[in-house]
C-alpha positions, 0 to 999 in steps of 0.5 A, a space after each residue: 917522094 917519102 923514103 922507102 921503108 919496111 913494113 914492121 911486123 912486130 916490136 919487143 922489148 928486148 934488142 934483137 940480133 938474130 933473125 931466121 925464117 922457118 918455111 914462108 909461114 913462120 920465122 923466128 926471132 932472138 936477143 935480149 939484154 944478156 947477163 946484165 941484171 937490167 930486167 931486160 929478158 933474154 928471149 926466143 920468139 916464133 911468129 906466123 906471117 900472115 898477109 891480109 890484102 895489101 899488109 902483112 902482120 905477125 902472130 907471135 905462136 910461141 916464146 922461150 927463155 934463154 936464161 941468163 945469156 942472150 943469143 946473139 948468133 944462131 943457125 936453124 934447119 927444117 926435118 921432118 918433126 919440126 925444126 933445130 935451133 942452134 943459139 950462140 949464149 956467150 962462150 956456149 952453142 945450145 941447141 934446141 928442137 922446135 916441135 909442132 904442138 899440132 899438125 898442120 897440112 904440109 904445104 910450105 915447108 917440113 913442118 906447117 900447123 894451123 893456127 888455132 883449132 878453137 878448143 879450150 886448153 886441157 890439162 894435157 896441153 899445160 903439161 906440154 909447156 914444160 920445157 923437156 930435156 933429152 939425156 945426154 949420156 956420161 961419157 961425152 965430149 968435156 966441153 959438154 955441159 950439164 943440162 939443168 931441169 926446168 919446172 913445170 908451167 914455167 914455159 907458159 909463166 914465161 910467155 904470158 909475162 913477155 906478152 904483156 910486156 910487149 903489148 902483145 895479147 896476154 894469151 899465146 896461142 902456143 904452136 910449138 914446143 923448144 926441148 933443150 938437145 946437147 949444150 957444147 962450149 965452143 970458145 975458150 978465150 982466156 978474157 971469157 970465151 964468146 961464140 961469134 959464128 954458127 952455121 950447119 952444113 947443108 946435109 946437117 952432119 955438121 955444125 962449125 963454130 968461130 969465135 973470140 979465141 980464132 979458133 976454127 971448131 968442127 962438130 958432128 951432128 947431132 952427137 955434137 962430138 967434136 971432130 977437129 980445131 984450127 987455131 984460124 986465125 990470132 984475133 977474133 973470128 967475125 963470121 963464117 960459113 959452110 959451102 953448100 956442098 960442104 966441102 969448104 969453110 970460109 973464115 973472117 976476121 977483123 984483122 988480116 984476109 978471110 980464109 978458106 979450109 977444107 971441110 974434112 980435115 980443117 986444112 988451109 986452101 988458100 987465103 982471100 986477098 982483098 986490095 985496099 982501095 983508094 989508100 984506104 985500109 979495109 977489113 972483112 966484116 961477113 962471109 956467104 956462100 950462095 948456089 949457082 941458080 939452085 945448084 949445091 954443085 956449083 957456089 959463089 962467095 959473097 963478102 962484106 968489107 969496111 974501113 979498118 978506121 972510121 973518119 969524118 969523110 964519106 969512105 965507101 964500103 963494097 960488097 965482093 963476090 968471088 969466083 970459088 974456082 980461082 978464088 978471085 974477085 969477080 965483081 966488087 960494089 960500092 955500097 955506100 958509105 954506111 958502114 956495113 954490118 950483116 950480110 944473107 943470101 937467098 935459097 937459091 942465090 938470086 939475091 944478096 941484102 946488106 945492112 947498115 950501122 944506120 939502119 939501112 936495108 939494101 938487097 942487090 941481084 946477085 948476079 950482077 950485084 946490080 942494087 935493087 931495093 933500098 931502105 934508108 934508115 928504115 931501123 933506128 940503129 944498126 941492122 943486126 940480122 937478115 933472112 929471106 923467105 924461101 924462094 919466090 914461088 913457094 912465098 907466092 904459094 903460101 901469100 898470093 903475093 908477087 915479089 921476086 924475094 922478101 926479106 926480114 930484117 931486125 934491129 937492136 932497136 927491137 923491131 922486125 920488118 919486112 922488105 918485098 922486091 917487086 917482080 920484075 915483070 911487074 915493074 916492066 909492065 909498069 913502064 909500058 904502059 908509061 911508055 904507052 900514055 906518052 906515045 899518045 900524049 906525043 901524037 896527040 901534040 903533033 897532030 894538034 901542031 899540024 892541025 889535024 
């Protein structure tokens, strides 16, 4: 039986480390060689997901250049004019607004456009690819950052040559429109500052950043004042994430236990022990919150955990979930012995996905972190980014499809695929009707036997 794969959607020609899904009909992408003058650009793209029969495909509707740094982090939300980019560029978190260029019926998601209205491009749609700039007033945080105009017809310059270069078609048919918001230096490490974490709180008022100095930085959004600092941790701050009622903050690090803190003052709650299995030394690699069947009332915590060292044996690393009202262990899985690399949780928490250093994809339910779905080296390197689509019934709403979740997942090695779980009353229909061609086979042999 050949090896279960995804189906890829798209190919760059830049590595990717960020993935995120706007609504089922859109998700976007990022990455780039960063400020190592290898001709490599630094790019964020949007796509449409389309399904035509049995396969799925992606249209690339908009680009944006990121300049000199490459986002390697990233958090995005839906409003009701379209949607907020937060882009981790080395020590800086730059936000974008994502606009539609047009409107579309609204039957995904806060924003949804029709793709292509067959018209020809008027000189007012060229103004349009300019990237504009909102004012930032004078006197705002220091760490704020000057935002430098950008000249016209540059945008449209921009995507035409990373189409070509990607093999795409040399027109985009541009949906949306990014507008550069507030730029904020979020990590201040003395050997140059890096932005590893980003992530808003569910109701949006709130932006949480991490890095390589250890320190813990909370924001008010959209102002982007800065509300407090923890100095969380003494090394590097790997991941992070805000529970969705937004009372708590979880932090990991490669050295010591992930940190739990409360949201309003930056206090410490507790840390979270991890016992060391087999002699084997482990560290905290990613962190998620996830809901209790749709509920922000009620959470689970999922973690990854790898070998401090990596050595010649086949050391398993383990997916754990965690009871957040006692903060202990409920439930730990092996993963393999693939050393671990990111870790999403889908909108309404029935599924968790991990993936590998050799490019593997693996999703468990969440519930029981029983495993799934397995694609084995189905990236050529090490898995960088995750996302689900939306939940099941607005995925199927939007592709007639029947999957319990769909996941998209990207790599340095400059690919976006798609993985489908396949309903479950599906597969149990399938075993049925096995069941049902065995029992026949069964009687026809019997009465064969007996001579009937």
């Amino acid at each position: 039986m050949a090896p279960r794969r995804g189906i890829t959607l798209a190919k760059t020609d830049f590595p990717l480390y960020v993935v995120r899904s706007l609504g089922c009909n859109y998700f976007l992408i990022a990455g780039g060689g960063g400020c190592a003058k290898t001709g490599v650009s630094n790019t964020v793209k949007i796509f449409e997901l389309n399904s035509t029969g049995p396969s799925y495909e992606a249209k690339c509707v908009s680009v944006c250049d990121t300049g000199s740094k490459a986002t390697m982090n990233a958090a995005t939300f839906g409003n009701e004019k379209g949607y907020v980019l937060a882009a981790g560029l080395e020590e800086e978190c730059q936000l974008y607004s994502i606009k539609p260029l047009k409107e579309k019926p609204d039957n995904i998601g806060p924003v949804r456009q029709e793709a292509g209205d067959g018209r020809e491009e008027t000189a007012d749609d060229k103004k349009d690819t300019t990237l504009r700039h909102r004012h930032v007033p004078k006197d705002t945080q220091p760490e704020k950052l000057k935002k430098t105009s950008t000249a016209k017809g540059e945008d449209k310059s921009i995507k035409d040559k990373h189409s070509q270069q990607s093999g795409e078609a040399t027109e985009v048919e541009r949906m949306f429109e990014f507008e550069k918001l507030g730029c904020i230096l979020t990590d201040f490490h003395a050997d140059g500052g890096f932005q590893k974490a980003v992530r808003f709180s569910s109701d949006k008022s709130l932006l949480v950043t991490g890095g390589a100095d250890g320190f813990l930085r909370v924001w008010k959004h959209p102002s982007l004042e800065k509300l407090y600092e923890v100095k969380a941790h003494s090394g590097e701050i790997d991941d992070l994430d805000i529970s969705p009622a937004g009372d708590k903050i979880v932090t990991v690090l490669k050295e010591g236990q992930p940190k739990v803190w409360q949201t309003k003052d930056g206090s410490a709650v507790v840390d979270l022990p991890w016992e060391d299995q087999g002699g084997i030394a482990y560290r905290s690699r990613n962190c998620r919150f996830a809901p209790v069947d749709g509920s922000t009332k009620a959470c689970t915590l999922f973690t990854t955990h790898i070998p401090k060292q990596r050595s010649g044996k086949h050391v398993p690393c383990y997916l754990t979930k965690w009871n957040t009202k006692t903060w202990s262990v409920e439930k730990l899985q092996s993963t393999g012995s693939e050393v671990l690399s990111c870790l999403a949780v889908s909108d309404e928490g029935k599924f968790v996905a991990v993936g590998t250093i050799p490019g593997d994809v693996i999703i468990y339910i969440a519930f029981s972190l029983q495993r799934v779905y397995r694609a084995q080296a189905t990236h050529g390197i090490f898995v960088t980014g995750l996302d689900f689509l939306p939940s099941r019934k607005e995925s199927q709403a939007a592709h007639a499809r029947a999957h319990d979740a769909s996941l998209l997942s990207v790599s340095a090695d400059n690919q976006v695929q798609i993985h489908h779980v396949p309903c479950r009353t599906m597969i149990s229909v399938v075993w049925v009707i096995i069941g049902f061609v065995l029992a026949l086979l069964m009687a026809y042999m019997l009465l064969d036997t007996v001579g009937l």
